[in-house]
LUMKE-574151 format. One record per residue (C-alpha): residue in three letters; x negated, y, z negated. Coordinates in Angstrom, 3 decimals, padded with zeros to 6 digits, always signed. Example, Ala and Ser with C-alpha at 12.3 -4.5 7.8 and 13.67 -1.06 7.14 Angstrom:
2
node resn: ALA, east: -012.300, north: -004.500, up: -007.800
node resn: SER, east: -013.670, north: -001.060, up: -007.140
# end
This chain:
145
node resn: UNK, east: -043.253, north: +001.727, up: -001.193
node resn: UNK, east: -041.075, north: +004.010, up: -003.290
node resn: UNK, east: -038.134, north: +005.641, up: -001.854
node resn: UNK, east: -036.277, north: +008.442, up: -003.577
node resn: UNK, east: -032.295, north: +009.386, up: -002.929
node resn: UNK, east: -032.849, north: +012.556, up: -004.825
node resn: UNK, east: -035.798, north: +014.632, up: -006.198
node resn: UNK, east: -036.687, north: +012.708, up: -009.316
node resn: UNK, east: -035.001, north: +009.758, up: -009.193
node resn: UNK, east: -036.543, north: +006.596, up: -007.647
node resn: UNK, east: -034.583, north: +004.132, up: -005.740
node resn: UNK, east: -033.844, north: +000.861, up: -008.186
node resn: UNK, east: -032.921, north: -002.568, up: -006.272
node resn: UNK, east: -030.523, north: -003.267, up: -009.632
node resn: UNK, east: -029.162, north: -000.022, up: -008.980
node resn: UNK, east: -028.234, north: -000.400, up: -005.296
node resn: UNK, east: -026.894, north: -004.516, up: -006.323
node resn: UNK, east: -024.201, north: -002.715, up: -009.001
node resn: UNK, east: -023.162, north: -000.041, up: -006.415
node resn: UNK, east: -022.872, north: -003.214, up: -003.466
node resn: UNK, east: -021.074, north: -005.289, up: -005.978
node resn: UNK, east: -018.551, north: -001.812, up: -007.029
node resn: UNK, east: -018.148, north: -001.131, up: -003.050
node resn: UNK, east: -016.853, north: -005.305, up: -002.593
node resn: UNK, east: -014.606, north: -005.383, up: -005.434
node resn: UNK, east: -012.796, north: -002.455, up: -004.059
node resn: UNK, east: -013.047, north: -003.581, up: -000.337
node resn: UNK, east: -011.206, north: -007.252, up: -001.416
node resn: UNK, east: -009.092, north: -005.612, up: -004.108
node resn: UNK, east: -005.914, north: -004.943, up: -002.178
node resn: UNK, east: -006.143, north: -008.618, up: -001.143
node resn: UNK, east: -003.611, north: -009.387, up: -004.396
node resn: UNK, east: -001.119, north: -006.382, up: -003.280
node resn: UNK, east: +002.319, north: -007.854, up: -001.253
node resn: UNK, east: +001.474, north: -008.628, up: +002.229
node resn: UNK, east: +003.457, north: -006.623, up: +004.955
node resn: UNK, east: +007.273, north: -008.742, up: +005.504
node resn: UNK, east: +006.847, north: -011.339, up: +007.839
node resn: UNK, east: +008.811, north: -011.384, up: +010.902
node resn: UNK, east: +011.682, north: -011.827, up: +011.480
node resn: UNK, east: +012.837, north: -010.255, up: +007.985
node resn: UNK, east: +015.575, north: -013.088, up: +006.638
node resn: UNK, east: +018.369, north: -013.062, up: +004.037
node resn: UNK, east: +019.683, north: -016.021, up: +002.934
node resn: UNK, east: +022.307, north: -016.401, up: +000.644
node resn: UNK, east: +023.730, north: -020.046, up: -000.872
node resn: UNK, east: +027.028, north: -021.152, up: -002.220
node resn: UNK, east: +028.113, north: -024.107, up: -003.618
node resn: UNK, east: +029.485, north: -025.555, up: -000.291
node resn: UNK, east: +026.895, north: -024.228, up: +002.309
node resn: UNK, east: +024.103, north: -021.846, up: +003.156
node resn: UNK, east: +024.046, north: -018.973, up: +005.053
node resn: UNK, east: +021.167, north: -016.910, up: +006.666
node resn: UNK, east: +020.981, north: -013.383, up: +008.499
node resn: UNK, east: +017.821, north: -012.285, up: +010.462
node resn: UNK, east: +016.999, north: -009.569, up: +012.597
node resn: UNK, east: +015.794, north: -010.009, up: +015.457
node resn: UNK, east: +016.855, north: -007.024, up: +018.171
node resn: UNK, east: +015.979, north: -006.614, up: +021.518
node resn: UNK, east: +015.319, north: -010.278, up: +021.931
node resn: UNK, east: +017.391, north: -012.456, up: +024.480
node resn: UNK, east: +019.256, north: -015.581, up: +022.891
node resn: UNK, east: +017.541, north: -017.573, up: +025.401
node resn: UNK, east: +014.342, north: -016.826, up: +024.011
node resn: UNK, east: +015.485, north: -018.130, up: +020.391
node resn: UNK, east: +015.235, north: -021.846, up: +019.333
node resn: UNK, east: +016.307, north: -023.040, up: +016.121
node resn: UNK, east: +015.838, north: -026.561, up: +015.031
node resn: UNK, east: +016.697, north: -028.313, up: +011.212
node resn: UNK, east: +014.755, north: -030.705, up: +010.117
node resn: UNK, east: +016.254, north: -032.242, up: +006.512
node resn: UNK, east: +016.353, north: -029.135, up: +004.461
node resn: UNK, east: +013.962, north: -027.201, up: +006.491
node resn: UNK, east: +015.168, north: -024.518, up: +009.384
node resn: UNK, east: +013.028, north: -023.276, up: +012.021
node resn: UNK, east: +014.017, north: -019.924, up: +014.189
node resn: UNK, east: +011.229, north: -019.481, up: +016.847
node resn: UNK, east: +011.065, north: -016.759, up: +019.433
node resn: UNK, east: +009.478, north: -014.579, up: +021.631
node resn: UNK, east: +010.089, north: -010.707, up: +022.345
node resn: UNK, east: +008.924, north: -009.550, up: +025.740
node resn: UNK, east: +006.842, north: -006.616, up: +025.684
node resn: UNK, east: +008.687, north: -003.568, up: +027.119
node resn: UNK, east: +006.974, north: -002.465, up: +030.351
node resn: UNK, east: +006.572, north: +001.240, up: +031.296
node resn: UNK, east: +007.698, north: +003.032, up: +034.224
node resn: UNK, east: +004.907, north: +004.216, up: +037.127
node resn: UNK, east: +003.041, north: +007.844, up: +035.249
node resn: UNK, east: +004.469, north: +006.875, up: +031.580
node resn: UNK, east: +002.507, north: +006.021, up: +028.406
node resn: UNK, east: +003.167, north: +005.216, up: +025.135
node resn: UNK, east: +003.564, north: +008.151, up: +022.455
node resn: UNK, east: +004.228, north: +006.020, up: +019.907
node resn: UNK, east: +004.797, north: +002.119, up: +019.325
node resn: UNK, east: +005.818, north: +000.193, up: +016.368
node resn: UNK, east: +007.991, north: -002.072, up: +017.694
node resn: UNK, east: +006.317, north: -005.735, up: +018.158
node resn: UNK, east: +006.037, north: -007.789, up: +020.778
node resn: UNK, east: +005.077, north: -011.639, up: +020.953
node resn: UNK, east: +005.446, north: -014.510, up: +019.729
node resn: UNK, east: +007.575, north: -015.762, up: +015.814
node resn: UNK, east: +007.590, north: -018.392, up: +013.762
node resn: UNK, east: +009.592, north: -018.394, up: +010.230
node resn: UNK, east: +010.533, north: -021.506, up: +008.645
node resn: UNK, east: +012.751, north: -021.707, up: +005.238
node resn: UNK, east: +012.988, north: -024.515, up: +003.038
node resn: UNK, east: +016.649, north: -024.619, up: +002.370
node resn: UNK, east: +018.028, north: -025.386, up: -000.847
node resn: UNK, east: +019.875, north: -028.465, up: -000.299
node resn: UNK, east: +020.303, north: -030.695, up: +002.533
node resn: UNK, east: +023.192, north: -029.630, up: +005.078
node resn: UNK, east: +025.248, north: -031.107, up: +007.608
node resn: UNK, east: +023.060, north: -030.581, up: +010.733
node resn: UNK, east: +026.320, north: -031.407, up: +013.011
node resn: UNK, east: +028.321, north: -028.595, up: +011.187
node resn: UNK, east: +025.435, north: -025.867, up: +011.764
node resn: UNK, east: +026.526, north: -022.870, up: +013.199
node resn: UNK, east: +024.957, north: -020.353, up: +014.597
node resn: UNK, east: +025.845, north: -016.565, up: +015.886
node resn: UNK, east: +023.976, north: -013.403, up: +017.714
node resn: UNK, east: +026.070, north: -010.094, up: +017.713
node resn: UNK, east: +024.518, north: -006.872, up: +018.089
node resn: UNK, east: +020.131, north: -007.964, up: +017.287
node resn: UNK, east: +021.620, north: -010.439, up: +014.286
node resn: UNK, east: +021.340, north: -013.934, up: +013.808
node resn: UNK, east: +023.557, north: -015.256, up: +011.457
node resn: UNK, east: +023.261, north: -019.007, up: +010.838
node resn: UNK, east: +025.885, north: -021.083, up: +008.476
node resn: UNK, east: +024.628, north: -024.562, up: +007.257
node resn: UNK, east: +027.059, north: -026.466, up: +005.980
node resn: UNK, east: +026.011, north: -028.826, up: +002.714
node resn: UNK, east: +025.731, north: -032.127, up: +003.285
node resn: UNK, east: +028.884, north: -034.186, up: +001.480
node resn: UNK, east: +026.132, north: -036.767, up: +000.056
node resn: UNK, east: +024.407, north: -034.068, up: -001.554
node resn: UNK, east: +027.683, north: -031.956, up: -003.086
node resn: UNK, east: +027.755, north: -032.601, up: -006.778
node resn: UNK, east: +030.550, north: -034.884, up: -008.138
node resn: UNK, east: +032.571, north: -034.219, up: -010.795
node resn: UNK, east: +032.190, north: -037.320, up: -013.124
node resn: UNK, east: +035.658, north: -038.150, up: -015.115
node resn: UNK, east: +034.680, north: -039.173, up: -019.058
node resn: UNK, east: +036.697, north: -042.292, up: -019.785
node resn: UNK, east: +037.542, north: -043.100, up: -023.423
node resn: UNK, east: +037.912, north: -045.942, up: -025.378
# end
């Protein structure tokens, strides 16, 4: 049986494969665009003598923050509580997140994971990792003959 999209033009299976095949490309074709930031957003920043990160993380209580170092790996996990509503409200408008987070940063040296310190003022973490002594470079002294 012959079916016809418009007056005078039959329907071709090769037709409809190229238009399926156009409609996929452009369906998977943002997969290669930057994925949204991953939470929470980091900066981290290294010197010669240690490392130090900042992350934001508001309106989430220190007790629901655990960081652990493992070599030169750091892991800040958390949880944000959803906010509950009062009796007759509902949301307008949410874009704040609540849940569960994971981040974990491969550091760029390892650090001195009894010298790690660690502060929360005002919805930032700031974490300072000290560089391990074993792995500071030496200066090497040239002896002649």
């Amino acid at each position: 049986m012959l079916r016809t999209m418009r007056p005078g033009l039959r329907w071709d299976p090769w037709r409809e494969m190229e238009r399926l095949e156009s409609e996929m490309g452009s369906l998977f074709s943002g997969l290669n665009r930057p994925r949204a930031a991953k939470f929470p957003p980091m900066n981290v920043f290294a010197g010669e003598a240690d490392v130090v990160i900042t992350s934001e993380i508001p309106g989430i209580d220190l007790a629901d923050i655990d960081l652990s170092l493992t070599g030169d790996t750091l892991t800040i996990k958390g949880s944000r509580k959803p906010q509950e509503l009062g009796e007759g409200q509902a949301w307008h408008r949410r874009e704040r997140g609540s849940g569960s987070f994971y981040r974990t940063i491969q550091l760029p040296f390892t650090v001195d994971g009894s010298k790690v310190e660690a502060d929360y003022t005002k919805g930032i973490l700031k974490i300072k990792l000290p560089r391990a002594e074993a792995d500071k470079p030496r200066k090497i002294s040239i002896k002649t003959a």
